[in-house]
N, C-alpha and C positions, 0 to 999 in steps of 0.2 A: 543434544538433549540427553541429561542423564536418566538411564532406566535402568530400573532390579527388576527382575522375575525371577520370584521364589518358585519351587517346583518341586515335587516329593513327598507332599502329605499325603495322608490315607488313613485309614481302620486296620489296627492292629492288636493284638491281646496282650494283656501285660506283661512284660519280661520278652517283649517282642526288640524288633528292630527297623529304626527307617534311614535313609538317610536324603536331606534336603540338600537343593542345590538352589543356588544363588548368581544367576547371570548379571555381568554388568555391563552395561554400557554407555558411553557419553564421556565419559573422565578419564584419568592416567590413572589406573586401575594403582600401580605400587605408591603413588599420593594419598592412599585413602585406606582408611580402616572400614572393615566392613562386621556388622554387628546383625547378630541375631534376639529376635523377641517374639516376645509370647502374650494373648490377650487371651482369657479366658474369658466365657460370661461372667459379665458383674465384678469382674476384676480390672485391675488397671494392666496396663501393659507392661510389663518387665523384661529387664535385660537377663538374657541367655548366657550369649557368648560373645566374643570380640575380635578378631583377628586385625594384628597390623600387615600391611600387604609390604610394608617396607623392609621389617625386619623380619618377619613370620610371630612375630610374640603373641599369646594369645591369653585371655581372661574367660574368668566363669563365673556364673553364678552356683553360690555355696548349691544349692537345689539339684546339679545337675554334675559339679565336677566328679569323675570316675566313672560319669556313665555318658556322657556326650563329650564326642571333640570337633573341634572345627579344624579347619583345613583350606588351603587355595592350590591348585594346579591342576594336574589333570587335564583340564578344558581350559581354555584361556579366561581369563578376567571371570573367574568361577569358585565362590567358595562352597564348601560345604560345610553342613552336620551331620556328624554321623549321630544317631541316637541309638543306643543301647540300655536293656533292662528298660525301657518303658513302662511308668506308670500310671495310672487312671488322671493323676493331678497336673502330668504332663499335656495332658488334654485342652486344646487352645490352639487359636488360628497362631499361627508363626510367620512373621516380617525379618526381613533383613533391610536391611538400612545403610549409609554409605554415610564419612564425612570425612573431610580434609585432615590427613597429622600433622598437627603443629603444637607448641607447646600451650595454645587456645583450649585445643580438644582431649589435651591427654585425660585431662583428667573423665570426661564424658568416655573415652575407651576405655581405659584400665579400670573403671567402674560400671560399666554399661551402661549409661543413663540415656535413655531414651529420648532425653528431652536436647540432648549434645548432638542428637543425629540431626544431617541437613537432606538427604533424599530415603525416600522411601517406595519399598514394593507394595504391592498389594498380594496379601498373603495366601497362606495354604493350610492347609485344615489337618491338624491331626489328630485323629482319635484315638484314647486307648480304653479298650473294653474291658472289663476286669472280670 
């Protein structure tokens, strides 16, 4: 059975720092690009970031590049985000999401599109207070 559990949110004040973790399990963890997303209220859910577990390559959203990077090792089958410089807009539950690399998916990874992911976590909460 594939599962993510996101983990690492909290309340932090602007220009803060957090960073999430991303466990997976059930798949071959280097087959899968693992992405991160963000839902705020009243907003739609958008893509963050992306990591390929095959090659290490990894994508952003314009919103966040120079100030979040993702990453996998450390822990086994575990990505991260690191967030830095947090701002009040950064504010939104955050998912990470898994799906198969194949020339099907690229393009939902090197774009983040939300809608390209096949499992999902159930997310974590972070707040930034201004």
């Amino acid at each position: 059975e594939v599962q993510l559990q996101a983990s690492g949110g909290g309340l932090v004040q602007a220009g803060g720092s957090l960073r999430l973790s991303c466990a997976a399990s059930g798949f071959t963890f280097d087959d899968y690009a693992i992405g991160w997303f963000r839902q705020a209220p009243g907003k739609e859910r958008e893509g963050v970031s992306c990591i390929s577990s095959s090659n290490g390559s990894t994508y952003y959203a314009d919103s966040v590049k120079g100030r979040f990077t993702i990453s996998s090792g450390n822990a086994k089958n575990t990505v991260y985000l690191q967030m830095n410089s947090l701002k009040p807009e950064d504010t939104a539950i955050y998912y990470c999401a898994a799906v198969p690399e194949s020339l099907h998916t690229i393009m939902a990874i090197t774009r983040i599109h939300a809608d390209g992911m096949d499992y999902w976590g159930k997310g974590t909460q972070v707040t930034v207070s201004s």
